[in-house]
N, C-alpha and C positions, 0 to 999 in steps of 0.2 A: 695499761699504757701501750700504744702503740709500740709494734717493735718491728726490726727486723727491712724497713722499709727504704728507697729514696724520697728522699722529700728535697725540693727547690723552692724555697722561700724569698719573693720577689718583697723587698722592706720597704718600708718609706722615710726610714731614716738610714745613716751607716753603722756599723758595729758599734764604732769605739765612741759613738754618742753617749750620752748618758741614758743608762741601763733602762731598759722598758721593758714592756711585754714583746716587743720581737726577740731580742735576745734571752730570755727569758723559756719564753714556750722554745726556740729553736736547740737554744743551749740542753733543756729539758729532754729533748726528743733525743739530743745526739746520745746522751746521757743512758739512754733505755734501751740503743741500740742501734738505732737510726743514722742514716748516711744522709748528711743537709750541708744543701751549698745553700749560701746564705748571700743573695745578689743587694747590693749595694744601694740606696734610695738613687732610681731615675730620675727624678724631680717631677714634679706638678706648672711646676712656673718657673719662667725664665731666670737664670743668677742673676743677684745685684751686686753689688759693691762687698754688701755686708757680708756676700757668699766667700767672696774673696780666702778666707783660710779654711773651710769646706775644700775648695776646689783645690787647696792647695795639696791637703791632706788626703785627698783622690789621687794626687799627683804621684804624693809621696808612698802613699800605697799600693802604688800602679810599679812604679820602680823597685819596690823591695818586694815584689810579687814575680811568679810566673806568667806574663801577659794577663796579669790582674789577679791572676789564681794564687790563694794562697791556703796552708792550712791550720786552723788555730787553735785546735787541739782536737782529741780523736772522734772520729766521725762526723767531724763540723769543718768545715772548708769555705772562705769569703772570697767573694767574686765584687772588684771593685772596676766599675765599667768606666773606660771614657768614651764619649758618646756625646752628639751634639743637643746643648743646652736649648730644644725649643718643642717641648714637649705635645705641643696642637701644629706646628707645622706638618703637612704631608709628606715635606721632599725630605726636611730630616728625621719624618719616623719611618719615611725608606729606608735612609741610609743607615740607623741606627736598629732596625728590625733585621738586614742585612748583616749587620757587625755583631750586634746579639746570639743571632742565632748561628751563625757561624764559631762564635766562638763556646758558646753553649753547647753545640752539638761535639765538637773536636772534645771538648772537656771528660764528655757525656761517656766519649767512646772510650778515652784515654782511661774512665775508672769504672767502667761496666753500669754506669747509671742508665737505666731504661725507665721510661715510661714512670717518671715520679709524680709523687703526690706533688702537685704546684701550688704552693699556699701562699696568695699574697696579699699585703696588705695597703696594694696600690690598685686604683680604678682608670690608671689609664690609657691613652689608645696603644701606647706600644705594649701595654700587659695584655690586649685586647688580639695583640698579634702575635704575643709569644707565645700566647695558650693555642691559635689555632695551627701555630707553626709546629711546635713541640707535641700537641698532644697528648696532657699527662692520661695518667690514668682516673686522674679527678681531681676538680677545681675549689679548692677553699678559699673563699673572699672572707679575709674578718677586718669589718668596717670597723676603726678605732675612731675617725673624728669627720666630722663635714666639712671637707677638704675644701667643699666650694664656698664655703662664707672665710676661708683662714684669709685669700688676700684676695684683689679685684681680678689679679692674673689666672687664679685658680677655679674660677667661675664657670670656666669654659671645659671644667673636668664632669660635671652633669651629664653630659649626652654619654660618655663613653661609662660612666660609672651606673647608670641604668643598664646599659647592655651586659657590664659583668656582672650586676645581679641576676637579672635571666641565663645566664650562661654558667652563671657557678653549680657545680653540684651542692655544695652545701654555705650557707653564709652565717658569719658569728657576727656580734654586734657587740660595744662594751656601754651602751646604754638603750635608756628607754627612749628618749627620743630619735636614734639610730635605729631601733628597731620600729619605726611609725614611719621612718624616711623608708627602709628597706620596706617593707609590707606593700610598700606602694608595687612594689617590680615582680616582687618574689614573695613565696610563701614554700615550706613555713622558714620564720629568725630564728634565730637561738642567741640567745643574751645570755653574753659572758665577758662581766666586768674583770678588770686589770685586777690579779690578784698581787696576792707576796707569798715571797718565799720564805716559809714562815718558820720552817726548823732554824735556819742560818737566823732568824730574826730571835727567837726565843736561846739560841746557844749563847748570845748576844748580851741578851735581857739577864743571864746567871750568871753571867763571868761577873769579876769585882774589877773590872779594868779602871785604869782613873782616866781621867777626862781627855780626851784629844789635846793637843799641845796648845794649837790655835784658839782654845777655847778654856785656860788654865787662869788666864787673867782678865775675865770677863765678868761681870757682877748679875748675881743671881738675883732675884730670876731668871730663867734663860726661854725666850719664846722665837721658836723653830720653827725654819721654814725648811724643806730638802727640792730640791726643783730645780728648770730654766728658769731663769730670770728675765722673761718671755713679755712680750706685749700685751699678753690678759693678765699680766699681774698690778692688781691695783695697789700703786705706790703712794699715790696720795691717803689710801687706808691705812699702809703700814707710816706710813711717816706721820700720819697724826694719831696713831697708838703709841707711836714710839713716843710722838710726844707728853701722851697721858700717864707713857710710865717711864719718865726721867731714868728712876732705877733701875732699871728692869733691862735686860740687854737681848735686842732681836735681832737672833743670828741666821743668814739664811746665806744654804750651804747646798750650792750650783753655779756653773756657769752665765757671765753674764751675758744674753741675747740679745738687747736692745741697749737701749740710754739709760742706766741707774744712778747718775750724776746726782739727781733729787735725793735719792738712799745713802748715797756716798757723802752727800754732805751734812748725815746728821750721827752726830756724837755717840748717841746706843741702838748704831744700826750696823753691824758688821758682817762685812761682805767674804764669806771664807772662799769663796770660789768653787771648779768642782772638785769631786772628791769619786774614788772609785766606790763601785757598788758594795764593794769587801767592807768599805770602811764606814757606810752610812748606817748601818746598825747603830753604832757604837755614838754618832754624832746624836744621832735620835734619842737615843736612851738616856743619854743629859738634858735633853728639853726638859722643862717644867712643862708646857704646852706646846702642842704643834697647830700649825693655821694652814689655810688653806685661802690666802688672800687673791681671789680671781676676781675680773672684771666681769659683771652680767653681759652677755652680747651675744647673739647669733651662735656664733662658733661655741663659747661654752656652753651655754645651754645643751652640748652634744658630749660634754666632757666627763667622763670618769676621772678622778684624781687619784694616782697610784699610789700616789703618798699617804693616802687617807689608810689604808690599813696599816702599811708599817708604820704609822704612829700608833696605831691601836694594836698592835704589835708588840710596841713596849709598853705598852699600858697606859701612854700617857691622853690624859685629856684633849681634845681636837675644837679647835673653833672654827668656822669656815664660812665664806659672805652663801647669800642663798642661790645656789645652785641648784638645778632641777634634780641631777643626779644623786648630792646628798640629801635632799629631802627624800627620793624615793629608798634612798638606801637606810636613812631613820624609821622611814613605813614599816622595812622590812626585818629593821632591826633593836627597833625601840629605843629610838630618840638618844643614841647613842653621841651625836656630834649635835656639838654646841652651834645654830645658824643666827648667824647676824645678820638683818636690815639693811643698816647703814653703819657709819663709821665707830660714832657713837653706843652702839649699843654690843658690835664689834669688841670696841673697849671693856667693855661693862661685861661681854662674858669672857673675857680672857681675865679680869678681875674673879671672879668668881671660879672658875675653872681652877684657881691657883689655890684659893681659899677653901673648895670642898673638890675634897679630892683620896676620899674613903677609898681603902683596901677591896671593898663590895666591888666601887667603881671599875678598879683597876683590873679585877679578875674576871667581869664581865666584858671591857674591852678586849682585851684576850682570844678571850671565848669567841669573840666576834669574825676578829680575826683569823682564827684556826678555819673557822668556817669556809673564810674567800681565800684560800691558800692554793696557791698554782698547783699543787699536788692534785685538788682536787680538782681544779677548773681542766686541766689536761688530761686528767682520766677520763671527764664526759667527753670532750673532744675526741679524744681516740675514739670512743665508743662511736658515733659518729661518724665516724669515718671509718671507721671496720665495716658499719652496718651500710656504708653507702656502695665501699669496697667491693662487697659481698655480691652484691644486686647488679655490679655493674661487669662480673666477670664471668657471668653467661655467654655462650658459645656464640652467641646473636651479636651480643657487641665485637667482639672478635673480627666475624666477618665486615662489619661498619668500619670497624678501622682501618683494614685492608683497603676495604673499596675506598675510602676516602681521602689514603694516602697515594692511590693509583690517581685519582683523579686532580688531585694537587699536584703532581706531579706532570700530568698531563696539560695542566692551565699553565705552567712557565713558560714563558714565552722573553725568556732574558734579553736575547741580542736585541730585539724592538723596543724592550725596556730601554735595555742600555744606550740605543740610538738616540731615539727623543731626548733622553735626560743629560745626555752630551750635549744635543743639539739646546737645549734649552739652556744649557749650563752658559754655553759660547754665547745666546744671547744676550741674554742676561750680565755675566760678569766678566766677559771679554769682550765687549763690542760697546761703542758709545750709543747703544738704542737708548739704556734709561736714563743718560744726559742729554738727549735731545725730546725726549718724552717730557723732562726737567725743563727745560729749557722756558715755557712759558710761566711757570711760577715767579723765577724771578724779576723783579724791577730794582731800578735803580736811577736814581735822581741827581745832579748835582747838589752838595749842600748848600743850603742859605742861609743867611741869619734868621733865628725864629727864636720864638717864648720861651722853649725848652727842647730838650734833647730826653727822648721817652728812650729807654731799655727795656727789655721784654727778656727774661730768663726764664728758669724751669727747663731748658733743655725743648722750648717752643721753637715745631720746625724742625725737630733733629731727632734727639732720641726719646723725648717725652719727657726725659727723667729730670729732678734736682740735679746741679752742677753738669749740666751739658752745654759750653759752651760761652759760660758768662764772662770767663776773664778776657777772651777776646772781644767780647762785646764791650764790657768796660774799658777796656784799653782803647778801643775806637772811640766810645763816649769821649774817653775824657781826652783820647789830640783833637775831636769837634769841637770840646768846651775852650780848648788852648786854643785853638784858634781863631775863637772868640766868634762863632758860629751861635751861643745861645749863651742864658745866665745863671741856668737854672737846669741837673739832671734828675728825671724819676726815674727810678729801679721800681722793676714792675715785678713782681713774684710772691706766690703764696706756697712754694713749694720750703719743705723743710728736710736738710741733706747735713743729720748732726746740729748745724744751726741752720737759722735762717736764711734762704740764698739773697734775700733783699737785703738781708743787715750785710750778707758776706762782702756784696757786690757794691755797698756803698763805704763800709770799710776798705776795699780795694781802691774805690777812688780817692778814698781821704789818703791814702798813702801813697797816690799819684798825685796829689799837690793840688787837689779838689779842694774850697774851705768847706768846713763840715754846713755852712749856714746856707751854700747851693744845692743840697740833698736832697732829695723829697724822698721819701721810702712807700713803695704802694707793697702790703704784705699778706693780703688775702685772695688775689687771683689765682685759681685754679687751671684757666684756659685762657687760651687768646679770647675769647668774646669778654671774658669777665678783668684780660688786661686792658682792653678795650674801653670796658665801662667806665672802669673805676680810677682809669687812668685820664680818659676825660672829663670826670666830675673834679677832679683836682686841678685840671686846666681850668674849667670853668668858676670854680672858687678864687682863680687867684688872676682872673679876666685874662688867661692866655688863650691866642688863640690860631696859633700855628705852632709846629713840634717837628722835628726831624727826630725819625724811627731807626731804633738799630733792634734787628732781631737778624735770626737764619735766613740766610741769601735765599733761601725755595719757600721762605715763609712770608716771605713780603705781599705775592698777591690776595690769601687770606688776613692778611693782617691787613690791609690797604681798603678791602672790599669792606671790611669789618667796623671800620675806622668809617668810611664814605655812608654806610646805613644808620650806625649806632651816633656817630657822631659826626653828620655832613658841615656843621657849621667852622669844622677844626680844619685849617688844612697842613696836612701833614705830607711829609718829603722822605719816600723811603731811602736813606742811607744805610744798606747793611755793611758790613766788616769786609775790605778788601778779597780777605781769605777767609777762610774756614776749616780747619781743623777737620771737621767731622764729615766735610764734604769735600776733603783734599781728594785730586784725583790721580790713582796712580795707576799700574799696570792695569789693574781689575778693579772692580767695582764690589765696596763690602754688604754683605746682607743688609745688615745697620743702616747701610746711606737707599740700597732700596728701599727697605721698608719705612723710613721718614718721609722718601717721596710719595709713597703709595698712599703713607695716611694723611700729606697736605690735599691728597686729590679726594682719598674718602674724607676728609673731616669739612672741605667746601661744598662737598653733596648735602654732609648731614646739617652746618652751620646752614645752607639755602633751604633745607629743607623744615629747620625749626625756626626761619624768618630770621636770622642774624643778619644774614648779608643777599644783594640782592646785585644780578651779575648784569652787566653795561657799563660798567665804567671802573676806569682800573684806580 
């Protein structure tokens, strides 16, 4: 086991997440002797809404910390950074390469940490720049998931995640198709799946404890999930098991991540929440079965399940949908884990798994287990990293670092930095240039009486998102509809924010004294061209054939152009909303309202350029 060392472990989740292999291997190292500051997940993609108690608990940990520094028992120290949320911006991975390393360095000096192992489990530009900033003494990349297929925001971590596979000294992987993505950059991978911590699992497995309390009145059988309760988990597989086993009670015991409303409202599906890593032994080893119900897609395909050993762990039987990674891990281990098809057959071995379930079985899952046990997955690691250690503390690299800290030093050229990025700052968010740059997107029409009054939500025009901006739109709809300007409103949106923003937005007018029988709901547009289309075939069905438009005051001349190609027979009156919330104008100007202008001016390039709309006439 590695000892004696610093180590700076850059995460991609926070500590007090539920328990993985970052804490895990890090907790492990401080453990052997090892000095590891453990930095905080920078993100990959911008926060949404749902980030909201993430950031809070950044917040909250920033305050009960030493300017984020804190220590969480010996030899292990968490560094919880605030830092601007926009991880492929360049101007904030200035500022935030600036704030990092500043405060990394003061940290560095404050506790003799020199030149550490830098292990991280993030590929992106700003890790891109701590490494050349900092300079460990060697670079561990260990790939855990393909960060670029998780959401459409994180797509754009590709370019920077190729460059720290060529730049890492050494790269771990915790699957096989993670190590065919690496192979491409780098050579050689080393594959090393999530293991368990298998003594604390087995001390576990002997004690005679009775059953968790939240699980005292629950009817046996008991079929076990331990996890998020995450967007790859396929709920409609567990809610029609559930249904196959009336009897049988599926407990799954994590935090919940997304929407589990569908789980929540079925009678032997209970939701325990999460539970600290102390105490999931103990929930496991009352499973009758544990599952592993994931959705097939992109991103899993890349997934190791952590769960999968500590349920083999306590010996109990494993069912799991067909994932690449457990089949390769049945290859390797003899058809250990039960894989399901489909739902039905899902069903049909968690039947069976209940039904035969021999002492043979039980001692062999075990066995399996001992095997993928972080004891030993972190002793080849060390090895590894001694043997790179070794190779790289030649008198020859010595002189490289020198010379390459003189010349880094010689390339600052701060005050010219600092000039421009004042002067850009004042342009930008002091001065009315990108209101008058704005200035030709919008239009505006007197209203007229027409067929219908069109909405356009989704946050079209503004911030992209679900629920940006529709209640003021609604509320303009509906003083046109009162003023008896049209007879009939469509809510245009295929965006989904919790519920649906078409159903939200048309509920909002029913409770402004709209009758429900003027609604139309349009609930699959994606984009303005497809609010476009699909909002004119519904004019067309019901022979309307003019409409006054409410959408964002800088979205009216794409939406107009868009309306005049796709549908010239309609003629429509853009009315947007007095004011605007999102484009209120106050001292300064917020990132958010630049960059919705930027992308009405790239998204009329890209709509001219795939033939949506075509430019003469406003």
């Amino acid at each position: 086991m590695l000892t004696n060392r610093d180590i700076l472990c850059i995460s991609s989740i926070d500590w007090d997440f539920i328990w993985q292999g970052h804490q895990e291997i890090m907790a492990s190292l401080a453990e052997a002797g090892n000095r590891v500051l453990f930095i905080e997940n920078t993100g990959v993609r911008t926060p949404a809404l749902k980030d909201l108690p993430r950031l809070r608990k950044r917040l909250l940990n920033w305050s009960r910390s030493v300017k984020g520094f804190r220590k969480e028992r010996e030899n292990l120290f968490i560094y919880s950074p605030i830092i601007l949320p926009f991880p492929y911006s360049r101007l904030a991975r200035w500022f935030n390469r600036k704030l990092l390393i500043r405060a990394l360095q003061r940290w560095m000096r404050a506790c003799g940490f020199r030149r550490p192992i830098l292990w991280t489990f993030l590929p992106t530009p700003l890790v891109l720049d701590l490494i050349h900033e900092l300079e460990p003494e060697l670079t561990v990349y260990y790939c855990i998931d393909d960060f670029a297929s998780s959401s459409p925001q994180a797509r754009r971590i590709r370019t920077s995640e190729a460059k720290l596979f060529q730049k890492a000294d050494l790269v771990f992987v915790t699957s096989e198709k993670l190590r065919q993505h690496a192979q491409r950059y780098t050579d050689p991978v080393h594959l090393f799946p999530f293991g368990v911590r298998f003594r604390q699992f087995e001390e576990a497995r002997n004690r005679s404890d009775d059953l968790p309390q939240d699980m005292q009145n629950l009817s046996r059988p008991l079929i076990g999930y331990v996890g998020g309760l995450h967007q790859w988990v396929d709920q409609d597989l567990l809610a029609q098991a559930a249904q196959r086993f009336p009897s049988a009670s599926f407990v799954l015991v994590g935090p919940a991540q997304t929407d589990v409303s569908q789980l929540q409202s079925i009678e032997n599906v209970h939701l325990l929440g999460a539970k600290s890593h102390e105490e999931l032994p103990r929930y496991i080893k009352n499973f009758d079965v544990g599952i592993v119900p994931y959705r097939l897609s992109e991103y899993t395909a890349h997934v190791y399940p952590t769960k999968l050993n500590e349920y083999l762990a306590m010996g109990i039987p494993t069912v799991a949908t067909d994932l690449p990674e457990i089949q390769r891990f049945n290859q390797e281990h003899g058809q250990i884990v039960s894989i399901a098809g489909d739902a039905e057959h899902f069903s049909q071995l968690i039947q069976e798994a209940m039904s035969h379930n021999s002492s043979t079985a039980v001692s062999s899952r075990i066995a399996v287990s001992k095997r993928n046990s972080w004891e030993a997955r972190i002793e080849r690691m060390s090895d590894l990293i001694e043997a790179v250690s070794q190779s790289r503390a030649s008198e020859s690299e010595q002189w490289k670092f020198a010379l390459r800290r003189l010349y880094r030093v010689a390339r600052h050229q701060v005050a010219r930095t600092v000039i421009l990025l004042v002067a850009a700052y004042v342009l930008l968010f002091r001065s009315p240039f990108i209101w008058w740059v704005a200035e030709p997107l919008q239009l505006r029409e007197k209203p007229q009486r027409s067929d219908a009054i069109v909405v356009f939500a989704g946050g079209v025009g503004e911030s992209g998102q679900a629920g940006g901006g529709y209640q003021e739109r609604v509320k303009h709809a509906v003083d046109l509809f009162h003023q008896g300007m049209a007879d009939r409103l469509i809510f245009s949106s295929g965006y989904t924010f919790v519920f649906r923003e078409a159903e939200m937005m048309g509920s909002l007018a029913l409770s402004l004294g709209v009758p429900a029988s003027k609604i139309l709901l349009e609930t699959k547009a994606a984009n303005t061209f497809q609010n476009v289309t699909r909002t004119a075939e519904i004019l067309r069905r019901n022979g309307w054939h003019s409409a006054l438009l409410v959408s964002s005051p800088y979205h009216m001349r794409r939406a107009l152009l868009t309306w005049h190609t796709q549908a010239p027979e309609i003629e429509v009156i853009p009315t947007p909303p007095e004011h605007s919330q999102f484009y209120v104008r106050d001292s300064s100007i917020r990132w958010e309202q630049i960059r919705g202008i930027l992308q009405e001016y790239g998204s009329m390039v890209y709509y001219w350029y795939k033939g949506w709309i075509r430019f003469g006439r406003d």
